[in-house]
C-alpha positions in Angstrom: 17.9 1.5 6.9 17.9 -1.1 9.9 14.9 -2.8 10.4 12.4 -3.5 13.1 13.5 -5.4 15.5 11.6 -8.5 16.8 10.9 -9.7 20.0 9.4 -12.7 22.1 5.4 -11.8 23.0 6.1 -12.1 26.6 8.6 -9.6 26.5 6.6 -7.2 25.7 3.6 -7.8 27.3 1.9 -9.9 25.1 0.6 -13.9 25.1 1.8 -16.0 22.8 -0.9 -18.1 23.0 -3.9 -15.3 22.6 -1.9 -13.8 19.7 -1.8 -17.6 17.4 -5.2 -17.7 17.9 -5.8 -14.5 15.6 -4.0 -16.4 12.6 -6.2 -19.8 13.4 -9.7 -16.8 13.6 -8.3 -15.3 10.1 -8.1 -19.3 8.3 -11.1 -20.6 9.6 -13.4 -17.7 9.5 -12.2 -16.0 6.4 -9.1 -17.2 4.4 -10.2 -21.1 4.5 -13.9 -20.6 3.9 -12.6 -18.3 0.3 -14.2 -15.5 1.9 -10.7 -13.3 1.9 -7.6 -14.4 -0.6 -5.6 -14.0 1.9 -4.5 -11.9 5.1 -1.1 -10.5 6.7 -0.4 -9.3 10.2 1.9 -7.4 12.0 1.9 -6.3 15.3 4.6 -4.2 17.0 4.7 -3.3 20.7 7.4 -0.9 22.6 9.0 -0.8 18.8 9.5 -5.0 18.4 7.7 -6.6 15.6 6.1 -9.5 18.3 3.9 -10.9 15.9 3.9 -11.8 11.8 1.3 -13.7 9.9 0.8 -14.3 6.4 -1.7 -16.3 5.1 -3.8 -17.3 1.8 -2.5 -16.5 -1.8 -1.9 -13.1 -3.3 -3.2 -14.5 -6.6 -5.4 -17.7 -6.6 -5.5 -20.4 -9.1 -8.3 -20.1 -11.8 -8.2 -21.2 -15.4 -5.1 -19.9 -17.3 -4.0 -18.6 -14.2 -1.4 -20.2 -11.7 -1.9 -19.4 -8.4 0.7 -17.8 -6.3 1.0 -17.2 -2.2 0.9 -14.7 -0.2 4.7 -13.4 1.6 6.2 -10.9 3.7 7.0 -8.9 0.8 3.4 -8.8 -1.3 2.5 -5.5 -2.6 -1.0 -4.9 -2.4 -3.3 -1.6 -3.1 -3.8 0.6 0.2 -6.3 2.4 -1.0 -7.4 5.0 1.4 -4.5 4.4 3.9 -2.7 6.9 1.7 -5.1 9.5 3.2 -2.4 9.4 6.7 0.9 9.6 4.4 -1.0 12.9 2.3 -1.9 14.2 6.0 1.4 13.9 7.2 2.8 15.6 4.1 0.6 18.6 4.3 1.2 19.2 7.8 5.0 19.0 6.9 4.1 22.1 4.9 2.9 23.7 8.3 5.2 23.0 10.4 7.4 24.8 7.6 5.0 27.9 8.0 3.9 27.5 4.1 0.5 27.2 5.2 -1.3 27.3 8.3 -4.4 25.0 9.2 -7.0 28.2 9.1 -5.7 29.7 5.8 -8.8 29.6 3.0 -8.4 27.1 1.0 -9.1 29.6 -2.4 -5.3 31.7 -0.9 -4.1 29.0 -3.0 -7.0 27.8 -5.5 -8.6 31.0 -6.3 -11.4 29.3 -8.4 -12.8 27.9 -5.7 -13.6 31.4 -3.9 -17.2 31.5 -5.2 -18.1 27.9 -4.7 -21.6 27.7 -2.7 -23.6 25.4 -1.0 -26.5 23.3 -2.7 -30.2 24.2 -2.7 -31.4 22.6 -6.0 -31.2 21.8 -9.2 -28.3 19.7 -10.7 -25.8 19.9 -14.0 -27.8 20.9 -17.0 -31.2 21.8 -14.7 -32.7 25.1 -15.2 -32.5 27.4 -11.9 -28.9 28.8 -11.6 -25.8 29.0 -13.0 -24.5 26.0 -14.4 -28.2 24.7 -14.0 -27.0 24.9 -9.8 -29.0 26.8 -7.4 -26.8 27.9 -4.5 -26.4 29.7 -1.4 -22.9 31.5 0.0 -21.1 29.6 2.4 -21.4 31.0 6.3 -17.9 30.5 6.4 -14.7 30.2 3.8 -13.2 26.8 3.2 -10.2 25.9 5.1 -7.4 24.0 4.9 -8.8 22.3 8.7 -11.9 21.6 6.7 -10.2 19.3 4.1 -8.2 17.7 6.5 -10.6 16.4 8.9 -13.4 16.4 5.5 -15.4 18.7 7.0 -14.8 20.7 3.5 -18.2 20.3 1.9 -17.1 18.1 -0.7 -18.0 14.3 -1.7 -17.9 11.1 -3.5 -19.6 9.6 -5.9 -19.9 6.4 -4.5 -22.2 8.0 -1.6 -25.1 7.6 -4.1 -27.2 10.1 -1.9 -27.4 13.5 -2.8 -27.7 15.5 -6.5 -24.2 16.5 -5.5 -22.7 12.8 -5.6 -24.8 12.3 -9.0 -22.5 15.0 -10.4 -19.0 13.7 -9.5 -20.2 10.3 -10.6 -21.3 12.0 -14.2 -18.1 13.8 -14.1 -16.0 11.2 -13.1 -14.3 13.1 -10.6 -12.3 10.5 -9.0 -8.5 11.3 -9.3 -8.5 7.7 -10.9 -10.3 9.3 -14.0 -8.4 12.1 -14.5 -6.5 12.3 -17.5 -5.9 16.3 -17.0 -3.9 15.7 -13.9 -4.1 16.7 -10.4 -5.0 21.0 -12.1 -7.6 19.0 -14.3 -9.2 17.4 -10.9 -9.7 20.3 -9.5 -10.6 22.5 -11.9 -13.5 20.0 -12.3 -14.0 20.7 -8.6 -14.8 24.3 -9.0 -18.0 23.7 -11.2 -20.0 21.7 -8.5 -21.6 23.0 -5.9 -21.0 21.8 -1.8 -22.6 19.6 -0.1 -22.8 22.0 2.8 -21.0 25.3 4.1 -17.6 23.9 5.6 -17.2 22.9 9.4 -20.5 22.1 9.7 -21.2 18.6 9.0 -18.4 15.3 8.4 -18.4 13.8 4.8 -16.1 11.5 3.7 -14.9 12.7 0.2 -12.2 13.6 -1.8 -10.6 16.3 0.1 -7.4 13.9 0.8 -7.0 14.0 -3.4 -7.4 18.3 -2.9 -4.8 18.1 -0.1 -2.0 15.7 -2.5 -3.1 19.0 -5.2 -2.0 21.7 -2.5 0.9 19.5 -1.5 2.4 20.1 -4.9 1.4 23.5 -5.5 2.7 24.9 -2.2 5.7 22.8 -2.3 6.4 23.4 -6.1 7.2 19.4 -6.2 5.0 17.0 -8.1 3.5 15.6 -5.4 4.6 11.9 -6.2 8.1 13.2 -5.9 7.4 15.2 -2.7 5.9 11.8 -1.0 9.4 9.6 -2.2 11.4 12.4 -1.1 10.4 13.7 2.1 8.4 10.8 3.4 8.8 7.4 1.3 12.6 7.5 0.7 14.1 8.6 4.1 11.2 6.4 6.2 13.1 3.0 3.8 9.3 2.6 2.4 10.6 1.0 -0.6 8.1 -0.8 -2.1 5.1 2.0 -1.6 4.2 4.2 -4.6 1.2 4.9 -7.2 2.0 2.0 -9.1 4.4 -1.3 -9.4 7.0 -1.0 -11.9 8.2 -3.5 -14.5 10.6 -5.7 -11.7 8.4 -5.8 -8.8 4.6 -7.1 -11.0 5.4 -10.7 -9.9 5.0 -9.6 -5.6 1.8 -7.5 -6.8 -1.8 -9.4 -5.4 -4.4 -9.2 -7.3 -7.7 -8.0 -5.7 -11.1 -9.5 -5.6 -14.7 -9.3 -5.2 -17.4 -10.9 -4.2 -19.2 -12.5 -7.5 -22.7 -13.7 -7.7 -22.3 -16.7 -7.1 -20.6 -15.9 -3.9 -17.2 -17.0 -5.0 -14.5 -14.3 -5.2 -13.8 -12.8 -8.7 -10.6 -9.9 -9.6 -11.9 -7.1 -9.7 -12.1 -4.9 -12.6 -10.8 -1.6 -13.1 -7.3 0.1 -12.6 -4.3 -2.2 -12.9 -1.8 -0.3 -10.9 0.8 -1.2 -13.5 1.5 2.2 -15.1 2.4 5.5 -13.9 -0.7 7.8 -13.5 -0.6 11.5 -14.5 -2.9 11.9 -11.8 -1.5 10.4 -8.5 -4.4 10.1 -5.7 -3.6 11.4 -2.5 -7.1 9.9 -1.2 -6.3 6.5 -2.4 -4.0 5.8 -5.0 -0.7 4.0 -3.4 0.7 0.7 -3.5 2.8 -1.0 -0.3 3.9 -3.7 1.8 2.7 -4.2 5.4 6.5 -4.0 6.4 6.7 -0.5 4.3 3.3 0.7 6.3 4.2 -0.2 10.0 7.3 1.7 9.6 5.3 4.4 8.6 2.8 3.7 11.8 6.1 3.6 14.0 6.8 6.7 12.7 4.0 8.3 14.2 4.2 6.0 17.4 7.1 7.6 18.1 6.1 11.3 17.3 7.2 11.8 13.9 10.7 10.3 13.8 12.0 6.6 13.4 16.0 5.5 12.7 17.1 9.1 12.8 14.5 10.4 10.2 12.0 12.9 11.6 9.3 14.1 9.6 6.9 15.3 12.1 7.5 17.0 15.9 5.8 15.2 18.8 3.6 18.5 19.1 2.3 18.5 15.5 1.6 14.8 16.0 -0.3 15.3 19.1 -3.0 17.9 17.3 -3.1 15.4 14.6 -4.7 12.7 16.9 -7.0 14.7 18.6 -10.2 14.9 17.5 -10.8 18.5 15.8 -14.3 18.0 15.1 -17.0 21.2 15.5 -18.0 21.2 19.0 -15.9 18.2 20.0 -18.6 15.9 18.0 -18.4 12.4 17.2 -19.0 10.9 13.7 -22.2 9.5 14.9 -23.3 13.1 15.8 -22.3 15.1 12.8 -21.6 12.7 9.8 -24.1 12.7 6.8 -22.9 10.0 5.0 -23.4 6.4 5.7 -20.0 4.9 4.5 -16.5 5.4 6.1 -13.6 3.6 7.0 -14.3 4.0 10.6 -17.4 3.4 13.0 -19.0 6.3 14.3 -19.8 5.8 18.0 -17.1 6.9 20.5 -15.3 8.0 16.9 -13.7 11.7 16.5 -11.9 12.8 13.6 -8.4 14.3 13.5 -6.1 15.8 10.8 -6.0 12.6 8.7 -7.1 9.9 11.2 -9.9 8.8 13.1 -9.5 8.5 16.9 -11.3 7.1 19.7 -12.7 10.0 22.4 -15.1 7.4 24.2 -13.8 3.7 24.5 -17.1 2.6 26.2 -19.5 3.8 23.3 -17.1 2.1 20.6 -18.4 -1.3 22.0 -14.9 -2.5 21.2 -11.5 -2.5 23.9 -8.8 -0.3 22.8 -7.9 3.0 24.7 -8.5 6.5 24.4 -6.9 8.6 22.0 -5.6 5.4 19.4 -5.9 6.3 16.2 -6.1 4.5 12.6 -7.8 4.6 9.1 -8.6 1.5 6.5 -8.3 1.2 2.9 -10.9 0.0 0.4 -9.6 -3.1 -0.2 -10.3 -4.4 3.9 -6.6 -3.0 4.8 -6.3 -1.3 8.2 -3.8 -0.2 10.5 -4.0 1.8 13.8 -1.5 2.9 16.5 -2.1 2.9 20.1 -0.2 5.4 22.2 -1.2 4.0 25.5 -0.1 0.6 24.9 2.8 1.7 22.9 1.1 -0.6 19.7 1.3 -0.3 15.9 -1.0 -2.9 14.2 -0.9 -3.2 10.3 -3.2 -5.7 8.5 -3.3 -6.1 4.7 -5.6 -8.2 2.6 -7.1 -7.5 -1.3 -11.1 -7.5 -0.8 -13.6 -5.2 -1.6 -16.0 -3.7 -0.2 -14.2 -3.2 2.9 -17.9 -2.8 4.3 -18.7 -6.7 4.0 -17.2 -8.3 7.2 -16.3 -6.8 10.7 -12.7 -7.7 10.2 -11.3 -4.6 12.1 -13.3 -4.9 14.4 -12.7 -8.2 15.4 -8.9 -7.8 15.0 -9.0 -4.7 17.5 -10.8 -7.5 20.0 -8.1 -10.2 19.2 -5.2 -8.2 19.4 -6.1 -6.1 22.5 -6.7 -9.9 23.9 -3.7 -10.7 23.4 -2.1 -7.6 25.2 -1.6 -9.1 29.0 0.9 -6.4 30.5 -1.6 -3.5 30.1 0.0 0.1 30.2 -4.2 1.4 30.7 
């Protein structure tokens, strides 16, 4: 699989000069200062990797520990940036005419064909069944709905509703699963929505549903479907749900903020072993050079070196923002946390998407689109200016700094032959 070619800034458009100052920003503001472990940067314009940065350690020094830097080939956790590659695969399924985007989603998990909306009560409350009270939906769950999470469902992590209290009691994160990706959502089907679907924007676990129906329309494990019709053929070598045995010593280690304000590894899944329950929503590990082949993939409408998983067409509805009544997230979102800002923000079938440049506050152009990971990762893609942008650090929460936000500002800076 050839690689991406590189190129000089200036001949593509871009200033040297305005592009080094990102990697002196990301030292001094957040690598130097121990804010971030590290950071890595690629940006590609008109298909020509024009600039690289990688900075900081993927593991740092502490007692008993040797530290260990940060290179072009670290793998890191991407969290929620497998959301895209699930997206991607599902839509595969459509264009295949397996499924269509307004099917229910109980055609193909009939359990779910009674599931109603909350009104009171909670898991082992008196009022309903199950201890739920619950009304009908005004409108079937559909496989649009779970794409662009407008399904009804949650996290737990949203700590707002009697709804999240449930998945966090039943630990219904695909990461706690030990009954597989059926286990997951059999758990699903005792807990009631959040609301009737295409009615209100919530992020949740509808990704983790859609890596469930992947398999069960495919009739692949949806691991294997992912390294064989998307990982594999893209040359995404180093991206899967966890580091084997020969690749542990490129694997960063991820960090939080401790107490005493100094970063600390965070506890929890290693990553190390296989899971029985792989995590469409969140659960892959990659390289930035694995991801922006994936992002040039899309850049170029579903294709790159030969390899088309997507047509330009299916792409296009993909990026455009499907939600109800042409909404943005500021409008129709009832949770506080995503991986996107919501003003000037519309949701697609696995990405967010800008609809209004001006009420973003931030320069970019209409219609780009991108998604971030929980560990501060982000990538987007820019159709108007031909860009693909991949950044990769090992932080949580990504919540903590306005690091994408200030990289959109640097590296639209930096872009001096404007195509807008």
């Amino acid at each position: 699989m050839p690689a991406i070619p590189t190129a000089s800034p200036a001949s593509q458009g871009l200033c040297a000069e305005r592009l080094a100052r990102i990697d002196r920003f990301l030292q001094q503001r957040y690598v130097g200062p121990g804010k971030l472990p590290n950071a890595q940067l690629l940006v590609a314009r008109h298909g020509h990797i024009v600039h690289h940065s990688v900075l900081g350690q993927a593991v740092l020094p502490t007692d008993g520990v040797t530290g260990r830097a940060m290179t072009d080939d670290t793998i890191v956790r991407i969290y929620s940036m497998t959301k895209p590659i699930t997206s991607v695969a599902f839509m595969m399924l459509v264009e295949e005419g397996l499924v269509a985007l307004d099917d229910p989603v109980h055609r193909f998990i009939p359990a779910w064909r009674g599931l109603g909306v909350y009104q009171a009560g909670g898991a082992g409350v008196p009022g309903g069944g199950g201890g739920w009270v619950t009304k009908p939906t005004s409108a079937p769950m559909r496989m649009i709905d779970l794409l662009r999470h407008t399904a009804g469902l949650t996290y737990g992590f949203h700590m707002r509703t009697s709804v999240d209290a449930a998945y966090r009691k039943a630990k219904l994160e695909p990461f706690e699963q030990a009954n597989g990706l059926q286990g997951f959502v059999d758990a699903l089907a005792g807990i009631p929505l959040e609301f009737s679907p295409g009615t209100a924007y919530n992020y949740s676990v509808s990704t983790d549903v859609l890596g469930y129906l992947v398999e069960k329309i495919s009739g692949l494990p949806f691991a294997d479907f992912l390294q064989q019709r998307i990982l594999g053929p893209l040359g995404m070598v180093d991206t899967a749900f966890h580091v084997p045995e020969d690749k542990r010593q490129r694997f960063a280690q991820c960090y939080i903020q401790g107490a005493d304000g100094k970063l600390g590894v965070l506890p929890g899944r290693t990553f190390l072993e296989p899971t029985s329950c792989p995590s469409g929503g969140g659960g892959l590990v990659g390289t930035a050079a694995d991801y922006l082949r994936f992002c040039e993939c899309l850049r170029r409408g579903g294709e790159l070196d030969g390899v088309r998983l997507l047509g330009p067409k299916t792409l296009k509805l993909m990026t455009s923002n499907h939600l109800p009544g042409n909404a943005d997230l500021a409008d129709i979102a009832t949770s506080l946390f995503s991986e996107a800002t919501y003003h000037g923000i519309g949701f697609g079938l696995g990405f967010a998407m800008t609809t209004d440049v001006a009420r973003t506050g931030i320069a970019g152009s209409p219609g780009e689109y991108w998604w971030g990971g929980a560990a501060s990762t982000a990538f987007w893609v820019d159709p108007v200016e031909d860009l693909s942008v991949v950044f990769m650090t090992q932080f949580m929460p990504s919540s903590l700094y306005p690091i994408r936000r200030e990289l959109r500002t640097l590296v639209n800076a930096a872009v001096v032959d404007s195509a807008a």
